[in-house]
VEXVOTI-98887 format. One record per atom (N, C-alpha, C): y, z, x. Coordinates in pm, whole numbers, padded with zeros to 5 digits, always signed. Layout:
N
YZX/...
This chain:
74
-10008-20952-20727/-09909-21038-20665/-09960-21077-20527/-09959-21218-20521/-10009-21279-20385/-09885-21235-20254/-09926-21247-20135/-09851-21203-20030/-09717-21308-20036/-09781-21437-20064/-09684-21543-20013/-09567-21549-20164/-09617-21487-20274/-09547-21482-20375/-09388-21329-20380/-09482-21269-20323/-09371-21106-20243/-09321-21161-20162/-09376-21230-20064/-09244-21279-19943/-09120-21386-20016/-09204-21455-20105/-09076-21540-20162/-08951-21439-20215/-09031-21366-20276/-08937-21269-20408/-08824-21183-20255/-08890-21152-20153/-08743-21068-20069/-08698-21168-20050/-08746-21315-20016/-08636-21373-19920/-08540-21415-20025/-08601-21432-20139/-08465-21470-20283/-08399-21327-20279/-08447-21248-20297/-08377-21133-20322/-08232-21135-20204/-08277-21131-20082/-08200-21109-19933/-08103-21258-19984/-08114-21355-20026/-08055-21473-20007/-07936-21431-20120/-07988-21400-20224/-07890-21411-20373/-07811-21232-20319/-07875-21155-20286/-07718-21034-20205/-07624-21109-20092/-07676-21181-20007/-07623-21260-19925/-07476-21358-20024/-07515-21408-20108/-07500-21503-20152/-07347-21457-20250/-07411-21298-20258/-07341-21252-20405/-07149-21160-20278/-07222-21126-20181/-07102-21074-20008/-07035-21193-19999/-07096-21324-19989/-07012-21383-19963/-06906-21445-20089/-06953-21445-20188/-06840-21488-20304/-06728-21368-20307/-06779-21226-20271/-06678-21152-20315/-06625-21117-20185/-06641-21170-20082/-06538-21202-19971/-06451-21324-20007/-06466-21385-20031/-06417-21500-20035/-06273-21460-20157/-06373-21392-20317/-06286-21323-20383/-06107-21254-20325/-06215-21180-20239/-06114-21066-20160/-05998-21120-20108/-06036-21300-19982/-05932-21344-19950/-05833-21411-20015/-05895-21451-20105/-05789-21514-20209/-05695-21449-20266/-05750-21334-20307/-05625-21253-20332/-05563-21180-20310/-05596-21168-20141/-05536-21133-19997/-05383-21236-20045/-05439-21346-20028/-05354-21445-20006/-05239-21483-20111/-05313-21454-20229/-05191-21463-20363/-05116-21331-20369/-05172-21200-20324/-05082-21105-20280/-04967-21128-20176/-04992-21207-20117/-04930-21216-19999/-04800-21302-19993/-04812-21365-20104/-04737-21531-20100/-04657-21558-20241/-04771-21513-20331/-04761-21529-20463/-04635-21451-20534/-04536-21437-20604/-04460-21403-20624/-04480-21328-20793/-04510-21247-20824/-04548-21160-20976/-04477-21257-21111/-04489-21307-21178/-04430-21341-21306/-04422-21206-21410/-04254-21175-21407/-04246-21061-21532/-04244-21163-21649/-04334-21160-21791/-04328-21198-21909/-04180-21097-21977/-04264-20989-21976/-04159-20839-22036/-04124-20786-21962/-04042-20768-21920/-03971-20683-21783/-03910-20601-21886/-03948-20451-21863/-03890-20336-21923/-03797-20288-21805/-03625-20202-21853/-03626-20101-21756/-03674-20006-21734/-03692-19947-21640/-03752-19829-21575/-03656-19725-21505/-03609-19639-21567/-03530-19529-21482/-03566-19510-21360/-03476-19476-21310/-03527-19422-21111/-03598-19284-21141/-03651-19245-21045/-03723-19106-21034/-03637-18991-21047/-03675-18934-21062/-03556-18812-21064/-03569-18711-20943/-03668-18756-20855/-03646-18663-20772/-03676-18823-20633/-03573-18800-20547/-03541-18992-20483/-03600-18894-20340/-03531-18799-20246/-03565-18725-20139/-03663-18610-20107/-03743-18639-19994/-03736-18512-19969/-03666-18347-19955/-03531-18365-19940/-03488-18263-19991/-03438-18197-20098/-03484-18311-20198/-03443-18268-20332/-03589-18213-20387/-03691-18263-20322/-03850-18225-20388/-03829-18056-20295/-03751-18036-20181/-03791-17925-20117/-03717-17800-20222/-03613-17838-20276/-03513-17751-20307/-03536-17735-20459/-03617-17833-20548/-03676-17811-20672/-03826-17675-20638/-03897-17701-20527/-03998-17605-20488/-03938-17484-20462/-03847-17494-20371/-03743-17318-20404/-03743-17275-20517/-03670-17351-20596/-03642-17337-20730/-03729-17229-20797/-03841-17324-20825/-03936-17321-20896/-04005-17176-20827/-04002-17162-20711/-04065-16983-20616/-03958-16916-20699/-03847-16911-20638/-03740-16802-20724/-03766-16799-20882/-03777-16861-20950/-03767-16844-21128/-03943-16790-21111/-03999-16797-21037/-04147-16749-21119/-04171-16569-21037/-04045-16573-20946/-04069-16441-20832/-03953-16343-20927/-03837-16383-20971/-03784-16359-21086/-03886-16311-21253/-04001-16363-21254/-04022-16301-21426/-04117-16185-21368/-04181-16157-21236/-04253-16075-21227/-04228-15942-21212/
């Protein structure tokens, strides 16, 4: 491989990574922007129950729970 044939091949190389950052920036803002603005279309909108555990003090007082029943079988 000639010198001037290797220098071509990085500067394509450096140009087409260059090339490949900027499409998937560009990607990125766009759907920065349709996140941002764009409003979701439900086709199927299923319901979804609420969580069953909504507070922190209901996650604290299930963790009690759960210490006592396992400090209990021992």
């Amino acid at each position: 491989m000639e010198v001037s044939m290797a220098a071509n091949f990085l500067a394509g190389s450096i140009l087409v990574v260059l090339g490949l950052l900027v499409v998937i920036a560009g990607a990125v803002m766009v759907n920065n922007l349709f996140a941002k603005y764009w409003k979701p279309v439900k086709i199927a909108a299923f319901y979804t129950s609420p969580s069953v555990i909504t507070t922190p003090m209901q996650t604290t007082q299930l963790a009690e729970d759960k210490i006592k029943s396992t400090s209990k079988t021992k």
